[in-house]
N, C-alpha and C positions, 0 to 999 in steps of 0.2 A: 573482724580484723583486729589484731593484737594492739595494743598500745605502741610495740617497737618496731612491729611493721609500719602502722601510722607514723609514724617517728620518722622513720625510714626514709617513706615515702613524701613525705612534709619534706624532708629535707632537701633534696634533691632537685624536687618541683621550686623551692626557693632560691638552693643557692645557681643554680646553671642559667636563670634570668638575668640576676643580679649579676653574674659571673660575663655573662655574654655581653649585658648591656655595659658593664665596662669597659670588657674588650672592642667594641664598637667605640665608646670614647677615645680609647688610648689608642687607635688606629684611622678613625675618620679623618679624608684630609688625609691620609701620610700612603707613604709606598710600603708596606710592610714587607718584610724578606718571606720567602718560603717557607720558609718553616713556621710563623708565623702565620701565614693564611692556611695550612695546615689544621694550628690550632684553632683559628677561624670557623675553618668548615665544622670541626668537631662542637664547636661553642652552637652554632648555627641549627645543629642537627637537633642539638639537646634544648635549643631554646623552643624550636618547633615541637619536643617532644613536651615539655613542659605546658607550651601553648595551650595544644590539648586538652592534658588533665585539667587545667585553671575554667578552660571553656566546657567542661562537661560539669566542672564542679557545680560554677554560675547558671549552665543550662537546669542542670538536676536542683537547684534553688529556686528559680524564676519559674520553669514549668517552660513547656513549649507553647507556642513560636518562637517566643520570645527568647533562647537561650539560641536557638539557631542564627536571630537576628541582631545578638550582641556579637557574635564572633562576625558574621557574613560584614557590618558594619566597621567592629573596629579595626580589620584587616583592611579594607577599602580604605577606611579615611589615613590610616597609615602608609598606606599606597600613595592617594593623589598626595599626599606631602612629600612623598618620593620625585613625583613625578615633575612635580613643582619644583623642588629645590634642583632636582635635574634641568631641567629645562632653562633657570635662572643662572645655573653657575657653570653649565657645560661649553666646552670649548666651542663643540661639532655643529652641524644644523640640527636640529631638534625640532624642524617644522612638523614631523610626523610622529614624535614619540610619543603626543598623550592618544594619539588614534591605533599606533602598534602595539603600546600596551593593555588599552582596553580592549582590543579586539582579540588579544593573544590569553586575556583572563576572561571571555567571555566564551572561545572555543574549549581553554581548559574546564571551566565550568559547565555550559551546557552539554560538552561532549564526551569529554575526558571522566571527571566528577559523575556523572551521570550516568555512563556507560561503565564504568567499572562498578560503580555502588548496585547496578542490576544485575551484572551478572556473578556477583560477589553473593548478594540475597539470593536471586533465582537459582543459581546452584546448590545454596543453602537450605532453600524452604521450598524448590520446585518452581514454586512463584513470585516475583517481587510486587507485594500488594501494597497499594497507596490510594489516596483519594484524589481521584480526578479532577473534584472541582476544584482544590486547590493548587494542584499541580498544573493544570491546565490555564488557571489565570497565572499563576507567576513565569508560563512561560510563553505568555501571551501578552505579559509585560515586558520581559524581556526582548521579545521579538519588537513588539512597539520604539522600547525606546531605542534599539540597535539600530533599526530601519529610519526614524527622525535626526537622529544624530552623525550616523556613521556612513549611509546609504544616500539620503538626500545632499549630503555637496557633492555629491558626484554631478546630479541633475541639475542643479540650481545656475542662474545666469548670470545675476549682478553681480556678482565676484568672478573672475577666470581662473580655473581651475578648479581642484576639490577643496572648495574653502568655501564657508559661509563666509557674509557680509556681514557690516556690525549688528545689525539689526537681526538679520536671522539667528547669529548667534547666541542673541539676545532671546531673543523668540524659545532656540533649541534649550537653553540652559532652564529658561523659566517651566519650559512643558518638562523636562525630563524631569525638576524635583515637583512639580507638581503630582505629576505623574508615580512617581518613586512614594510619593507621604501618599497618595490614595490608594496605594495599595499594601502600604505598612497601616492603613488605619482597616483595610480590608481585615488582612491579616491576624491583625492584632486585638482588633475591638468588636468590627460586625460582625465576620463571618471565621471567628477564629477556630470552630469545630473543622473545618475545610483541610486546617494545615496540622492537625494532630495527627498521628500515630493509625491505623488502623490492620486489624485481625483480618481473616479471611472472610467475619461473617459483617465487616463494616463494624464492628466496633473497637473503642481506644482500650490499647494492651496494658497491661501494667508499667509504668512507667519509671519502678523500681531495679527492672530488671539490667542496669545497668552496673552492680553491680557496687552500689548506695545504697545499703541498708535503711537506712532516714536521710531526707533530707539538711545537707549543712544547716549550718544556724547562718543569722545574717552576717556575725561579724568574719565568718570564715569565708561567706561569698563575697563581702566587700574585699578581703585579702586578697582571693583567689579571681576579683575583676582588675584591682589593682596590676597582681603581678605576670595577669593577662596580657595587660595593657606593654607593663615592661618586656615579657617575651617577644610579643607582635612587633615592639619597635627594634626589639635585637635582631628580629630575624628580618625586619626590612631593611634596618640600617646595613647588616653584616652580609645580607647577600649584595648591597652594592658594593660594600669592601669588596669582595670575591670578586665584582663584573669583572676588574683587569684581567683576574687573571683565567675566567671565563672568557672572555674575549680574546687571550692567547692563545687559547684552547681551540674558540673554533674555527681564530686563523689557522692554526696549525694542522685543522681539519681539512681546509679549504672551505668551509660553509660563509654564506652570506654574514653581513656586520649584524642583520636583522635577526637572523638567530638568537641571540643574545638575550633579547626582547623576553621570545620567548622561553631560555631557562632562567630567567631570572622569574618571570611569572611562575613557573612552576614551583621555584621554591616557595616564593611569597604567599601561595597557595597551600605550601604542604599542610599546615595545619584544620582549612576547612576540608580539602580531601581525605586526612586520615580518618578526622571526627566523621564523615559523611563513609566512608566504608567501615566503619566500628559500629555505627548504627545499622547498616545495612545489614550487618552481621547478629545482629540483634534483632533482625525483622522489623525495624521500624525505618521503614524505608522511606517514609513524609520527611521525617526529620533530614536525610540525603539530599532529597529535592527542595528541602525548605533553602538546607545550605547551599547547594550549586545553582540554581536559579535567585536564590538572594544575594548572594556572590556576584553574579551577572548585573543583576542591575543595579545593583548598587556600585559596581565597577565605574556605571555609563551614570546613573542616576547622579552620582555625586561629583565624579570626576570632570561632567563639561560642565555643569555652573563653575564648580572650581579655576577652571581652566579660562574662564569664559570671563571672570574676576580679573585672574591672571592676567590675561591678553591686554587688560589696561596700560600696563608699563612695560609688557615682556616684547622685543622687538625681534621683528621677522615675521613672516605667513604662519598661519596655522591652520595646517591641512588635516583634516576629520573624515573624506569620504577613500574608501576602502579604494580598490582596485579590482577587475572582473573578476580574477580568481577568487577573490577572499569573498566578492559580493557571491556568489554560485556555492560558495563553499558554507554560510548565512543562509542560505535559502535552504538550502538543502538540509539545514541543522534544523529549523524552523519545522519544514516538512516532516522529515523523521519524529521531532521532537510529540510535533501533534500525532502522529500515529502511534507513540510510543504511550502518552496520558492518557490517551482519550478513554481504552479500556478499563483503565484504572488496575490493572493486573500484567505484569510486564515478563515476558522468556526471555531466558538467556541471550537471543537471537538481538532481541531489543539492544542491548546494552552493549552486542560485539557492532552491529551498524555504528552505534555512536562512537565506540573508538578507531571504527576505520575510516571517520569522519574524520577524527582528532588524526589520525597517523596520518593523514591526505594534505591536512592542513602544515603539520609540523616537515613532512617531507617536502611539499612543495614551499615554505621557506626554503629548505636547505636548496633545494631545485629547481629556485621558480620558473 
């Protein structure tokens, strides 16, 4: 690559963070005119595009898992700050927002994210190859901590309604990060060959082929986690700028308030979805799954301790267990999902089930 290409491309990855994150300042808090969130959406698009580059940078420095577990992370914890400042400063009831948002990032991820990144590869290479056993544990964590969190107040007595009591909640928030670090120490330390990259013949591809000549040096992955960091907060901050007028939108659609919920999650997302169908496109299809199942849990892993802190000062109920359709529509992710790893080698077939899982899901929002 040229010096003025590099040039080029430095620049742009620099300034549309920097650029966005302050149009997130000079707009947070305010009603900005139309044309104005206009400019919004386009800040927003380019900070997701940015995101990207910064997280493939850091990923191609650190090496994998670990590059898929910087973005899958600091996407999340910029989330539950969302969610939290939502919940503390919103006018409305917000009994169910940290359960409609995680629930709505965890369908995009296991089914959305997952399902397009296979049949994006399998079209590609015939077949979408991965390693089973570590695909099969992260989505057998994911399934764990969905069904203790989100599943069980539906069941449970001492509280009335889908709400844990203090103590269960206490209980849920302790097992999910428990649960979440044993399998980032899985991951990352004992069994970390699980969640690399693999060939048709079971072994790890070259890891260059991304299109990185040499690995950065540190002080350009420390920039490039830096203004990571700044993209992922423009692109949270700046799609809640947009919810208003998202929310005129799908009044004017006639769709549910719930809606909302989920294109905001989509946006929030865009960036581990593109990264996760650019690998798939590159046959390393581990690194998809490493994203959209760390996405998942880390969605639930982090978000009900958080919330569960929260609930000390935040006043009103807080409702966690789903409702029948969404619990059948979980089940049935869970189901496919394990059919889908277990061969370790996935057809195109795979990967349309999981989005007509995700289309079943976002339709019946609009039509519950």
């Amino acid at each position: 690559m040229s010096g003025e290409a590099t040039h080029g491309r430095w620049a742009w990855t620099v300034v549309l963070p920097v650029t966005a994150l302050a149009a997130l300042v000079a707009t947070w808090g305010r009603k900005p005119a139309d044309v104005v969130l206009a400019l919004v959406a386009v800040l927003l698009i380019g900070a997701v595009l940015a995101a990207v580059h910064h997280a493939e940078v850091v990923a191609h420095r650190v090496g994998e898992p670990y590059g898929s577990l910087v973005l899958a992370v600091a996407v999340t914890v910029i989330e539950v700050a969302l969610i939290v400042t939502l919940m503390v400063t919103a006018d409305q009831d917000t009994a169910g927002l940290a359960r409609d948002t995680v629930f709505a990032a965890v369908m995009i991820s296991v089914n959305g994210i997952v399902g397009l990144s296979i049949v994006v590869s399998a079209l590609r290479h015939h077949l979408a190859v991965f390693n089973p056993e570590g695909a099969g544990s992260a989505l057998a964590t994911v399934m764990t901590l969905a069904t203790l969190t989100l599943v069980l107040p539906v069941f449970t007595t001492t509280q009335p309604g889908p709400e844990f009591s203090g103590g269960q909640l206490v209980f849920a928030a302790i097992a999910s990060l428990a649960i979440y670090a044993l399998f980032v120490f899985t991951q990352t330390v004992q069994h970390r060959d699980f969640f690399l990259p693999v060939e048709d013949g079971g072994t790890a591809p070259d890891l260059d082929r991304d299109g990185h000549a040499d690995p950065p040096t540190s002080r350009a992955a420390l920039v490039s986690l830096g203004l990571l960091v700044v993209a992922l907060v423009s692109v949270v901050g700046l799609a809640k700028v947009e919810s208003p007028s998202i929310e005129r939108a799908v009044a004017g659609l006639g769709f549910p308030h719930a809606f909302v919920g989920v294109v905001i999650a989509l946006l929030v997302l865009l960036p581990e979805s593109i990264s996760a169908v650019r690998a798939a496109a590159r046959r390393r299809m581990q690194i998809s799954l490493n994203l959209a199942y760390g996405s998942a849990m880390a969605s639930i892993g982090l978000t009900i301790p958080t919330i569960a802190v929260a609930s000390i000062w935040l006043d009103g109920p807080l409702e966690l267990g789903l409702g029948n359709t969404e619990m059948v529509l979980l089940f049935l992710s869970g189901l496919v999902g394990v059919l889908t790893v277990v061969p370790g080698r996935a057809k195109p077939l795979a990967g349309g089930l999981h989005l007509a899982i995700l289309a079943a899901y976002v339709f019946l929002t609009i039509s519950p």
